[in-house]
C-alpha distance (Angstrom), angle and dihedral (degrees) to the residues before:
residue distance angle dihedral
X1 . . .
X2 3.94 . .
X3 4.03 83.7 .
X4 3.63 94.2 63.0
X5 3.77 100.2 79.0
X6 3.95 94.0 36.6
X7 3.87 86.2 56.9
X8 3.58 87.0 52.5
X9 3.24 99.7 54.0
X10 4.04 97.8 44.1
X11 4.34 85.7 44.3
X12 4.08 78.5 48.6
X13 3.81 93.9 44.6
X14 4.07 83.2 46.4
X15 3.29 98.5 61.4
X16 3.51 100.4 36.1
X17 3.77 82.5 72.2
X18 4.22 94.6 51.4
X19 3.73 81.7 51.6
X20 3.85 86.8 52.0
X21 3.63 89.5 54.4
X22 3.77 100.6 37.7
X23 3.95 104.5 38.0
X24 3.89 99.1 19.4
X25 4.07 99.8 163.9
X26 3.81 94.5 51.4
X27 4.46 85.8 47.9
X28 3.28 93.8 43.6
X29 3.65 98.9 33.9
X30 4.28 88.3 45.5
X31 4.33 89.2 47.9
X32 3.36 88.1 49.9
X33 3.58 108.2 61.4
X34 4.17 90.6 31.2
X35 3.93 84.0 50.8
X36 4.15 83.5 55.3
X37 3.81 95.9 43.5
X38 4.00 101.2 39.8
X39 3.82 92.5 64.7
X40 3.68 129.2 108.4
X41 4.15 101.5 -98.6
X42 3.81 121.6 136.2
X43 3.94 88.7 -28.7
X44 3.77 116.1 48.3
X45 4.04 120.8 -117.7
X46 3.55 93.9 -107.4
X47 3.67 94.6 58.5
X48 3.43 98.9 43.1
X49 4.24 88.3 53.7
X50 4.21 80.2 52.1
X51 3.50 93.0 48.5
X52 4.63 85.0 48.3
X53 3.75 89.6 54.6
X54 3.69 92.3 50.9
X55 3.88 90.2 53.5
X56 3.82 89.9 40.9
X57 3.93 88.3 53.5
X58 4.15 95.2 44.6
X59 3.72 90.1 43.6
X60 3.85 94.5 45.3
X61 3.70 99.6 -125.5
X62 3.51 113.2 158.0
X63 3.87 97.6 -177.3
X64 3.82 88.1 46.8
X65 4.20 88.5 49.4
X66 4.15 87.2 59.0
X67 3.52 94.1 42.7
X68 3.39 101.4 49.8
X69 3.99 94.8 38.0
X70 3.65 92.4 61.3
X71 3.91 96.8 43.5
X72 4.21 82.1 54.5
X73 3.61 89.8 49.4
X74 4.05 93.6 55.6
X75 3.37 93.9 45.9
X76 3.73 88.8 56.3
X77 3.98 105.8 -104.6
X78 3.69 113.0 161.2
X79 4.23 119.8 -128.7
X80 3.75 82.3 -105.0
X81 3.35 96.5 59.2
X82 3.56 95.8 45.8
X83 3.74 99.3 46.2
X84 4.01 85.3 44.2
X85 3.91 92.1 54.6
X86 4.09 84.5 50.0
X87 3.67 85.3 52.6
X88 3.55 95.3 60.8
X89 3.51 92.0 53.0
X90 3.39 92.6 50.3
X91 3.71 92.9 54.2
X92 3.72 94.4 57.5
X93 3.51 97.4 31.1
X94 3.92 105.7 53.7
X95 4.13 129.4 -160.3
X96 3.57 92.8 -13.5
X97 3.75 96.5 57.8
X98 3.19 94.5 35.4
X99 4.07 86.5 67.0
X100 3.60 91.3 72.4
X101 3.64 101.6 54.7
X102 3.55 85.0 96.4
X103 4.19 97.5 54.9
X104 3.81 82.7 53.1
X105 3.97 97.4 52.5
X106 3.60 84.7 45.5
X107 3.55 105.5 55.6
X108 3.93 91.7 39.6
X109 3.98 90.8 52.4
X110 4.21 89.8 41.5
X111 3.87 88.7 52.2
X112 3.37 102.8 40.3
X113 3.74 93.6 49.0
């Protein structure tokens, strides 16, 4: 079961690169910006990848959920971060976010095992 979300994420990474080849401008374009954003500036990377799982979990994004779990992960963010980021989300996002709570504890607990 903890293979499920790694598989994801190397099918994801897979694709990403027929995207690359098939609709370069909007990759390229996309990577470019996110490149800009995702950096440590005023806010460091770590919370800005807490404050992308929030959005992932209040608009229901289940792709965006995996990717943005693992990216916490390597930069160091604890389960309880993580799940507490979700939370937040969940707070101001109702029913619907609170659907995904699950797809978060999953990917944590798959790529921590």
């Amino acid at each position: 079961m903890a293979e499920e979300i790694r598989e994801w994420l190397l099918e994801f990474k897979k694709n990403t690169g027929k995207m690359k080849e098939q609709a370069p401008n909007v990759v390229n374009g996309f990577a470019a910006m996110y490149t800009k954003i995702m950096q440590n500036g005023a806010l460091p990377m770590k919370m800005k990848e807490l404050m992308a799982v929030a959005i992932s979990v209040a608009v229901q994004c289940d792709p965006c959920i995996k990717l943005h779990v693992q990216k916490c992960i390597d930069l160091g963010a604890t389960k309880e971060e993580i799940l507490e980021a979700a939370s937040v989300a969940i707070a101001l996002g109702g029913g619907p976010a609170w659907t995904h709570l699950p797809v978060v504890l999953e990917t944590v607990e798959q790529l921590q095992a």
